[in-house]
C-alpha distance (Angstrom), angle and dihedral (degrees) to the residues before:
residue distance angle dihedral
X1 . . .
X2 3.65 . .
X3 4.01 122.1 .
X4 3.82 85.4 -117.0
X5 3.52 95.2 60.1
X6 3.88 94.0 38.6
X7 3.67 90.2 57.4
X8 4.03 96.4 46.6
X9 4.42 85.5 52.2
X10 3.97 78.6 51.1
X11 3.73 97.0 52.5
X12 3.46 93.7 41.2
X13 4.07 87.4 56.7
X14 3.56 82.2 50.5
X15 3.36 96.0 66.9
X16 3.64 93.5 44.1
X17 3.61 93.1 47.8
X18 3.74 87.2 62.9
X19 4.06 98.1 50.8
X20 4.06 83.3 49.1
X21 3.83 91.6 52.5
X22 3.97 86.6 50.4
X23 3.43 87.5 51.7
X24 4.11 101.5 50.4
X25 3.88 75.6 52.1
X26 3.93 90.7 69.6
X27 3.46 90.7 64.1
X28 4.23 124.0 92.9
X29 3.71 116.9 -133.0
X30 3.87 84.2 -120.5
X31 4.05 89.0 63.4
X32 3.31 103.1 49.1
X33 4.08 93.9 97.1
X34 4.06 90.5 51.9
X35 3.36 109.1 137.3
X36 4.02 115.7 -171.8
X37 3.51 88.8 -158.4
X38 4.47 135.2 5.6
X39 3.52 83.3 -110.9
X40 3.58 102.6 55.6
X41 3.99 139.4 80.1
X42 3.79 118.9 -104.4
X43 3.66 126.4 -119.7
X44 3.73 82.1 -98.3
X45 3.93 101.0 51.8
X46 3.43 90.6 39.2
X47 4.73 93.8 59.4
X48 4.01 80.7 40.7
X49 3.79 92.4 52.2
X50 3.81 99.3 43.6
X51 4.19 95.1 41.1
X52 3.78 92.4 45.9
X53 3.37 92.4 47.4
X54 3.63 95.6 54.5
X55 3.63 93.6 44.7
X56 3.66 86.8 51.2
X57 3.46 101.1 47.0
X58 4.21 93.3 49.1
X59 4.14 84.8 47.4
X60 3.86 87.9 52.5
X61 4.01 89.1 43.3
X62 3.72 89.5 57.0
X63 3.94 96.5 45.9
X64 3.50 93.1 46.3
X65 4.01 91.8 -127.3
X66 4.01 123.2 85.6
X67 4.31 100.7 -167.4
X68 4.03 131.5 -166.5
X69 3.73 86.1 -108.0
X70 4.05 95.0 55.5
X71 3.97 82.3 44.8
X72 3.40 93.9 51.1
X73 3.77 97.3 45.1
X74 3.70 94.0 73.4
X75 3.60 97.4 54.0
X76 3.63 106.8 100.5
X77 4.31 84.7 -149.7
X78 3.37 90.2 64.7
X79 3.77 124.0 99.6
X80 4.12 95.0 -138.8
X81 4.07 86.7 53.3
X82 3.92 92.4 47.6
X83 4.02 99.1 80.2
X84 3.88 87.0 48.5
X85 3.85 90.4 47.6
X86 3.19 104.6 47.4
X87 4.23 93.5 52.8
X88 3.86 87.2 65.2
X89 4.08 94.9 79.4
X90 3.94 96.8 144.4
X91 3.61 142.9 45.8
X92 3.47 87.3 -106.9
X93 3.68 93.8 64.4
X94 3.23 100.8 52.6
X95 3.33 96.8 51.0
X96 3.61 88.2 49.5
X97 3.63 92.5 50.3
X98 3.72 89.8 47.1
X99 3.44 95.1 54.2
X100 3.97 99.3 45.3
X101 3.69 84.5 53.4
X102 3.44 110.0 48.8
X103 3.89 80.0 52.0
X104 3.18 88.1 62.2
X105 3.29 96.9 57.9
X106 3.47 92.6 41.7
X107 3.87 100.2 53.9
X108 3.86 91.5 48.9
X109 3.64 86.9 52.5
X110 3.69 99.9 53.6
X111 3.93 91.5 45.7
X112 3.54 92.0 65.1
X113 3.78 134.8 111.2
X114 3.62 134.0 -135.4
X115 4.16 84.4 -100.4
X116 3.59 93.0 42.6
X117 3.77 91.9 61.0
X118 3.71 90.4 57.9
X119 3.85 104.3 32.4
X120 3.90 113.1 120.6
X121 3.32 116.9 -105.0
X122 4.23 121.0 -160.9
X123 4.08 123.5 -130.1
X124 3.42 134.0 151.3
X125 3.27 86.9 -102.2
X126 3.69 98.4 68.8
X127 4.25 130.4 -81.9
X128 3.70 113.2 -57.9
X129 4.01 143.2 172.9
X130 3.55 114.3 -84.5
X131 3.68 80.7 -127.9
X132 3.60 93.6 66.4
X133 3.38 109.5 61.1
X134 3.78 92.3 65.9
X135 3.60 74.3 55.6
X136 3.40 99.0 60.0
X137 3.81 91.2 38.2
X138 3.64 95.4 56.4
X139 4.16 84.7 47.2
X140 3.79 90.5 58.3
X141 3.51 89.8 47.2
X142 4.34 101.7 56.1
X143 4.18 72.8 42.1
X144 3.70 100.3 57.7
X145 3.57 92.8 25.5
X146 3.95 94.4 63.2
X147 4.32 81.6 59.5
X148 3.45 94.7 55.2
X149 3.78 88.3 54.2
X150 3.62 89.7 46.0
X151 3.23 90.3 50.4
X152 3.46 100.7 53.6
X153 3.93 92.6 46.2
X154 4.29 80.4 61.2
X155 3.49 81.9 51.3
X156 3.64 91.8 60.2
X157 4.33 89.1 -117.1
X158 4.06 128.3 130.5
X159 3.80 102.9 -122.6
X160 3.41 113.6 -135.1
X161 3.85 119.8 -99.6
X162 2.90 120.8 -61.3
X163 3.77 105.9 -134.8
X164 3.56 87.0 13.2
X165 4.18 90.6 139.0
């Protein structure tokens, strides 16, 4: 993958970022702890998850080394993720949150080299271009993203548009 094309994927997330920020928006401070269903993240776990994650994923990127313990420190279940969870208690700070990590993400990104884009990076998942794991953090983010809209249907809400960049 050239840098070129890396960077047009990122400003395309960009723009996606920003409809997904409008949509944590929709949501009252009062529903962030909805839960569809006992076994299923809130609205709360589930903007922690996918922003961690993404900041995670471009720190791991940059280091050349993605570990269980950066995996594990999205996941809202976990107990290392719980002290950063539980600090996001309003709309506010999520989008807050959202925002710091997505830059992130974004200034790692921007800082890297043609050889950077491409270096390998190790996971317990197996070796992969750096350039990937933005890859598979913008994946988890359409993923998680199409909850939160499903969500806020339950909630009886109009999500905001989809492609509405």
């Amino acid at each position: 993958m050239t840098k070129k094309d890396f960077l047009g994927r990122r400003d395309y997330f960009n723009m996606v970022h920003r409809v997904t920020v409008q949509a944590i928006g929709a949501f009252g401070d009062d529903e962030l702890g909805f839960r569809p269903r006992p076994d299923m993240r809130t609205p709360r776990e589930l903007i922690f998850h996918v922003y961690a994650q993404e900041r995670l994923s471009a720190e791991a990127a940059k280091i050349g080394q993605f570990t269980v313990e950066a995996l594990n420190a999205s996941n809202p279940e976990n107990a290392a993720a719980s002290s950063d969870l539980m600090r996001l208690a309003t709309i506010d700070d999520l989008r807050t949150f959202a925002e710091s990590c997505h830059h992130a993400a974004e200034t790692i990104a921007r800082a890297f080299s043609e050889d950077d884009v491409n270096r390998p990076v190790e996971s317990p998942m197996g070796t992969f271009s750096a350039w990937q794991f933005f890859a598979f953090a913008y994946d988890e983010h359409w993923h998680h993203r199409g909850q939160l809209y499903t969500y806020l249907r339950l909630l009886g809400k109009e999500p905001p548009m989809l492609y509405g960049y």
